[in-house]
Every structure is written in structure tokens, then in C-alpha cells.
N, C-alpha and C positions, 0 to 999 in steps of 0.2 A: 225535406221529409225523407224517411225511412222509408223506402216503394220495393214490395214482392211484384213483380210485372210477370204478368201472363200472356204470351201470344204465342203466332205460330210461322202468320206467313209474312210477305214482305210491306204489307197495309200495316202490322204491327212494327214491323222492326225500324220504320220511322218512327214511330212513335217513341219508342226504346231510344232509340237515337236522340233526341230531341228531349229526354228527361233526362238524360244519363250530361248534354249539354249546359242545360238547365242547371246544374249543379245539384240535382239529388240522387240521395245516396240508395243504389239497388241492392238490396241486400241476398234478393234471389231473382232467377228465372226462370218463369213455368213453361215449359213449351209441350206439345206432343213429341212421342217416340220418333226415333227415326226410321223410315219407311223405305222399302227396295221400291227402287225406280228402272225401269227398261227392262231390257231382257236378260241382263248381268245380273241385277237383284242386287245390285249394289246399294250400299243404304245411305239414304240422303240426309243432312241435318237440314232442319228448319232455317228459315231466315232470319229467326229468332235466337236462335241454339248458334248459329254463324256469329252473328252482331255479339250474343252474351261474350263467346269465346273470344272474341276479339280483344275484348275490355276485361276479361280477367273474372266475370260473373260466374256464381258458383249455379248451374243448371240440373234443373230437377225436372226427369220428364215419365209423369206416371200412365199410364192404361186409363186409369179411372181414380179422377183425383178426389172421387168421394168417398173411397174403402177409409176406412178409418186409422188406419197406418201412415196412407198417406196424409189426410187431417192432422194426424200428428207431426207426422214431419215436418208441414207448413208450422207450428207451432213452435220450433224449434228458429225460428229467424225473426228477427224483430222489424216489426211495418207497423207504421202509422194509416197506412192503407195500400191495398192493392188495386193496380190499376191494370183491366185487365182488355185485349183488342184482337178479335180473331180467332180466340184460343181453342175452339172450336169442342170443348168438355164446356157441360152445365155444372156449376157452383152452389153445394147443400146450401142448407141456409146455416148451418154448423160454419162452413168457411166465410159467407159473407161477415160472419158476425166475431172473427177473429179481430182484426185490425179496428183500431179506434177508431177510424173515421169511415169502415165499412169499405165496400167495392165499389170502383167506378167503372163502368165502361166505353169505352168508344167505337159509338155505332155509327157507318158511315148510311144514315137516313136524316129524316127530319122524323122522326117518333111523334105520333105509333104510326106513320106509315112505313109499311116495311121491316117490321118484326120478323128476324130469320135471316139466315146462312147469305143471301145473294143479294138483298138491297142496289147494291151499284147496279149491277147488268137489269136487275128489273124495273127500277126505276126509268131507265131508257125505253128497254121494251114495251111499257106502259105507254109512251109518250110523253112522257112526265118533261115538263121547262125547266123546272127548278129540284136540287136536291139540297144536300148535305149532312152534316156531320151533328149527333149529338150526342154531351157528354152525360151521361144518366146514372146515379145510383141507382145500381143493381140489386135487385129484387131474385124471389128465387124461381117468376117463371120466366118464359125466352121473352125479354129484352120489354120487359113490364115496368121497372123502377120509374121514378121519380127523375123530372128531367132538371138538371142540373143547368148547361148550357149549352147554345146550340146554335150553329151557323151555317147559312144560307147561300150558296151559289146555284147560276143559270149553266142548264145542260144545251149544247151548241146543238144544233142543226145538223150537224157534220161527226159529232160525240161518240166516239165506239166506249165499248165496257171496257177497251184500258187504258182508252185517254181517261177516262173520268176517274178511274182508279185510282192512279196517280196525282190527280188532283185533289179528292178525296182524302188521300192519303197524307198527303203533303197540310191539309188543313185539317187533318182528326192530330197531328204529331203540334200544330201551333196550337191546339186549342186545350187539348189536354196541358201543356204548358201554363200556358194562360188559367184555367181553369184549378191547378194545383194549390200554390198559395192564396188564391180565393176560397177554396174550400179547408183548409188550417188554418184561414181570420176569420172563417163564417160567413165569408159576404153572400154566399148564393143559398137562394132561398131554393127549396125544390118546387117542381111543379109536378104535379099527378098528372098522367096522361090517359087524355078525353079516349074511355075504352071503346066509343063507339064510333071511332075517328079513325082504327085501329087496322091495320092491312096483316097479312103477311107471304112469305114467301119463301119457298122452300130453297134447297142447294142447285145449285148448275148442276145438271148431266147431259151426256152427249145426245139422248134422245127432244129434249128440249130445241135441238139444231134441225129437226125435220121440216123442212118449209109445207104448207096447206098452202095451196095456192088458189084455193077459195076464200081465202082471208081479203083482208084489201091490201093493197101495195104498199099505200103507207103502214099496216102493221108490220107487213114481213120486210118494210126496207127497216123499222124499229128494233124488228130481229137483228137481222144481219149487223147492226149499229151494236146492238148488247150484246151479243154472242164474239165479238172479236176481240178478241182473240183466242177465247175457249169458251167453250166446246165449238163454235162455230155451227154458222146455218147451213144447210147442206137441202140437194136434193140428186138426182139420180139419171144420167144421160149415157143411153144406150147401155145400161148393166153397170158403170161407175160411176161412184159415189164424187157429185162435183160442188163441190165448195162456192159459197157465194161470200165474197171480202167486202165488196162493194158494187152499192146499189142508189139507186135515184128514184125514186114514185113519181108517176106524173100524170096528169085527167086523160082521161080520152082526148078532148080538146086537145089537149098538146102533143098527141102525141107525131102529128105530121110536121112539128116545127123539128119534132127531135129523129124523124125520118128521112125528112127530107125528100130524095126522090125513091129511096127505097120503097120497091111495094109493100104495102102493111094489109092482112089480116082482119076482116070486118068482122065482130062476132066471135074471134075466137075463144075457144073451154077454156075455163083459168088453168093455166100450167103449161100451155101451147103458145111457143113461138108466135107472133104474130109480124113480127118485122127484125130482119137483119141489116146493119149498115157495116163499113167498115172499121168502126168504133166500138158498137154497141150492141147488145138483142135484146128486142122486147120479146116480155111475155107477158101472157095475158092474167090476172088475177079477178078475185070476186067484185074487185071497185077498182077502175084504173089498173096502168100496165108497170109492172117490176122491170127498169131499165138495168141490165147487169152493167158494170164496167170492169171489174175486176174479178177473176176466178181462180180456182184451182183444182183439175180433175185429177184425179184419185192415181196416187205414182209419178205425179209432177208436181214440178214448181208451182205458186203462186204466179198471175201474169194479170196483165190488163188483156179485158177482152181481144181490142185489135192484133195481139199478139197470138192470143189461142188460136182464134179463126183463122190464122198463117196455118197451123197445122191440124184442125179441126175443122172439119164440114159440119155446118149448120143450119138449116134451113126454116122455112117457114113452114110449121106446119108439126115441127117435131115437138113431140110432147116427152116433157119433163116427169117422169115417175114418182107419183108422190105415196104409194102402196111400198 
């Protein structure tokens, strides 16, 4: 097939990868502009605009691909359909309705949960056991189409947002494959999606990373799981902002198998130390205690707790700043 492919970041440019494999012909690629990155202001290409370049793709990267100039220019390159993953612009219903076979896109949820920007990290954050990938024609509100096909994987116990990513990623680039010359024989019927089934959820930003530590432990260790590797879960010891990479939830009940003979804290306000060993700190939360294992205070490395506590005093009783 003839594919105008849209995307941005590197969830799409497997996917690019794996069509361009596939033996179809890309006739263009859509990505966003390039953007200053650090304090050089130097400007970064996409993973997409990287991958196109690589292979010799002719890249098109508008502000706002629904001015009507640009419309035209998409017009100008022949698709049997566009396939679009990340791209992070909404599509008039003038462009879906360019290409023969319309828009497809690949959203890494199981639709409609999860409509919107962060799917993977929220998914996690929720608790969620199962995610995945589906392939949907695109409709023209955010991620409403008609589901196409869709597949099913279990999120681990141990799961951060860029393990799953990854995985995600690597199954939204098989499936769109898969899913291509089924949709130029006709074999896939669509399915409408149950609107009252329908989740969604907005972009990561770094205020999303502030731990409540009236929450319960299992949600904020769900945090710390979705949030890794950006923006990350954070809270605040002694004036700096300290990083939380890894974390354990565990009952009350447990919590003297995981202290051992260290003294622990009856009663303590969620966000208060209750037990230091030389592994680990509990603190206390709104249900059960947040075991840290791994941190990073604010102008350091990353490190496993037993490591920080070498050069950080911590005790019982000091409270974590959640204001």
C-alpha cells in the first residue's frame, strides 16, 4: 500500500519501522517541528523525522496540519491511507477523508479506555493488570473511531511506564503490520466503541510526580511504577526535592517482617518515617507503609537507599514535605 505516516516520538517510529519492513511504500512523513532542547536551544528532530531521514522519506512538518495549505499539501502525495501513531496534532475531518481507505491510528490502550495523550503511564497508575494496543479508524474526535483490531497484554507487578512502553511499542509496530493488508482485502469489520465504557486522560507533566501521602501505598508505589521514567514521583526532604525510583507497598501486618529489629513508629501521620533499616525507610501512608528502595535527592545520582543512608541521616520521625 501507498502510507502518508504521521508520528512523532519513538512509540511511532517502530511502527514506521516495521511498515517501511513490511514492504510498503511511504510516500510521506508527517511529524512535528523541531524543538530547542536544554539550555543551547539547540533543535532536536523527532524519532520520526530521525527514522524518515534515514530511509530517504520526503518529511513534512507543519504547526497546525489543519490550515488549509497544509490540507493541500497532504494532497499533493498519493496514500491509499494514512497511518497515523503519537502525532500529537488532531486530523479535520477534510484530511481523514483524503486517502481511500481513511485514517488509522495506533493507540497504545484497549479503547475507549484511555482516550488521550498518556494511556501507558496511566494505565499503570490506575492499577490496571492488563493493557494494550488498538488499531482504530480515526474519527475526528480524540480517539472515538471505530475499533479495527486490538490486542491484549498483562502489566507485571514490577511494570514501570518505560518498561511497558516499550512493550507497547514493539506490539502497536506488529499489529499495525498485521492489520494493513486486512484492511485493503476488507477482512476487518469495525466495531463502534461502547461510549459509556469510555475513560480518558490527559498528558504527563511534572506536577502529576508530587506524592499525597494520604493516599494508600499501593497507589503511590502505582505512582512511582507510571511515572518512571518521566516526569517521575517526587517528594521533598529537608528543602530538596527527592526522587522516589523504587518502591514496595506493604500492610501494617508486614510491616515487622520488613523491619526486623529496627524500631518502627506506631501510629505514624502518612508522610512520616516510621522505620529505618539498613536497606530501606518506611513511611507511613493513608493505608499501609511506602517501603523506598531506590532514590535520588535533588543534585545527585540515582542510588538504592542502603547507599544514600551512607551519606544521609534519616530518621524516624522525619517528615516528608508534601506542601
Amino acid at each position: 500500500m501507498k502510507i502518508i505516516f504521521m508520528g512523532t516520538p519513538d512509540f511511532a517510529a517502530s511502527a514506521l519501522e516495521k511498515i517501511v519492513e513490511a514492504g510498503h511504500e511511504i510516500t510521506l512523513v508527517v511529524t512535528q517541528p523541531d524543538k530547542p532542547k536544554g539550555r543551547s536551544g539547540e533543535l532536536q528532530v523527532s524519532d520520526v523525522k530521525a527514522c524518515a531521514l534515514k530511509h530517504g522519506f520526503p518529511v513534512f512538518q507543519p504547526e497546525r496540519i489543519k490550515l488549509p495549505e497544509n490540507v493541500a499539501y497532504l494532497k499533493k502525495y498519493e496514500a491509499d491511507i494514512y497511518v497515523v501513531a503519537a502525532f500529537g496534532q488532531i486530523l479535520s475531518q477534510e484530511i481523514l477523508d483524503i486517502p481511500k481507505f481513511g485514517c488509522v491510528n495506533i493507540h497504545a490502550s484497549l479503547l475507549p479506555k484511555y482516550r488521550g495523550a498518556a494511556p501507558i503511564q496511566q494505565a499503570i497508575i490506575d492499577g490496571e493488570k492488563t493493557t494494550g494496543v488498538t488499531i482504530m479508524q480515526m474519527a475526528a474526535g480524540m480517539d472515538t473511531g471505530d475499533i479495527l483490531l486490538q490486542r491484549e497484554i498483562p502489566i507485571g507487578d514490577n511494570e514501570t511506564g518505560g518498561g511497558l512502553f516499550d512493550k507497547l511499542s514493539e506490539l502497536g509496530a506488529e499489529l499495525i503490520v498485521e492489520a494493513l493488508p486486512k484492511i485493503e482485502r476488507g477482512e476487518l469489520t469495525p466495531v463502534p466503541q461502547d461510549e459509556e465504557l469510555a475513560t480518558k486522560c490527559g498528558k504527563l507533566s511534572k506536577n502529576m510526580g508530587k506524592i499525597d501521602f494520604n493516599k494508600s501505598a499501593v497507589d503511590i508505589r502505582n505512582l512511582v511504577r507510571g511515572l518512571n521514567p518521566w516526569p517521575s514521583a517526587y517528594t521533598r526532604l529537608e528543602g530538596k526535592m527527592l526522587k522516589i525510583w523504587t518502591a514496595d507497598a506493604i500492610d501494617d501486618k508486614n510491616v515487622k517482617e520488613i523491619a526486623g529489629n529496627a524500631e518502627v513508629m506506631k501510629n505514624a501521620e502518612p508522610g512520616t518515617v516510621s522505620f529505618v533499616t539498613k536497606e530501606v525507610i518506611g513511611v507511613a501512608t493513608g493505608k499501609g507503609t511506602l517501603v523506598l528502595k531506590e532514590v535520588q535527592l535533588e543534585g545527585k545520582k540515582r542510588m538504592l537507599v542502603k547507599d544514600f543512608l551512607l551519606g544521609n541521616k534519616v530518621e524516624i520521625g522525619t517528615s516528608f514535605q508534601m506542601r
